[in-house]
C-alpha positions as CSV (number, residue, x, y, z in Angstrom):
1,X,58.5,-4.7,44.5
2,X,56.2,-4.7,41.3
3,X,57.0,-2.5,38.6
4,X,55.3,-2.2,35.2
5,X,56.9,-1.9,31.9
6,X,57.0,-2.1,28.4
7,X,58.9,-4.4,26.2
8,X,58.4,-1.8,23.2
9,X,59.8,1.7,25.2
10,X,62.5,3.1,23.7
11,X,65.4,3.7,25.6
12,X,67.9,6.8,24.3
13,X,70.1,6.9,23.1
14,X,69.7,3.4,20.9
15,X,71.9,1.4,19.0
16,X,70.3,1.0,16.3
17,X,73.0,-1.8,14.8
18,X,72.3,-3.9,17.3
19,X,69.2,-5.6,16.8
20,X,68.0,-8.9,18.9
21,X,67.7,-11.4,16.8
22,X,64.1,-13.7,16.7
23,X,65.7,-16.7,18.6
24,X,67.0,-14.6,21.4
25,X,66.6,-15.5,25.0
26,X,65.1,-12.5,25.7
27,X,61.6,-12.8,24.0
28,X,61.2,-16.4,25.9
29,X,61.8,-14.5,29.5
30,X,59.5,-11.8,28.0
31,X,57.2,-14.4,27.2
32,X,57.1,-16.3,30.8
33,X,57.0,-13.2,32.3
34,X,53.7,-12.3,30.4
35,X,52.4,-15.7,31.1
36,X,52.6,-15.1,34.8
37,X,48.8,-13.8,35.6
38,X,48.6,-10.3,37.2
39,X,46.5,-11.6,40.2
40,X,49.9,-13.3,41.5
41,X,51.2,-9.7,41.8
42,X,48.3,-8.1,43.6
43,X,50.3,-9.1,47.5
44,X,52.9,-6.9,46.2
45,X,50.9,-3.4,45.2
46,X,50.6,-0.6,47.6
47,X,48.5,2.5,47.6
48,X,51.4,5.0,48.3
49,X,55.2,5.3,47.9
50,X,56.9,2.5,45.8
């Protein structure tokens, strides 16, 4: 099931000591996840319910 979201929300409450640092794992998944063209996703929507 295809969900939108936002790698900048903010979450509460946040930690704000823990930050991720630049080489984290993280941004690459973000990254190939971005890469992936929103075409390939279009099977997936539905007009009503989730």
């Amino acid at each position: 099931m295809f969900k939108n979201y936002n790698m900048n929300q903010v979450v509460l409450p946040m930690d704000v000591e823990m930050k991720l640092q630049e080489n984290d794992i993280a941004y690459s998944v973000h990254e190939l996840v971005e890469s992936i063209p929103d075409e390939d996703f279009s099977c997936f929507m539905r007009d009503t319910g989730c």
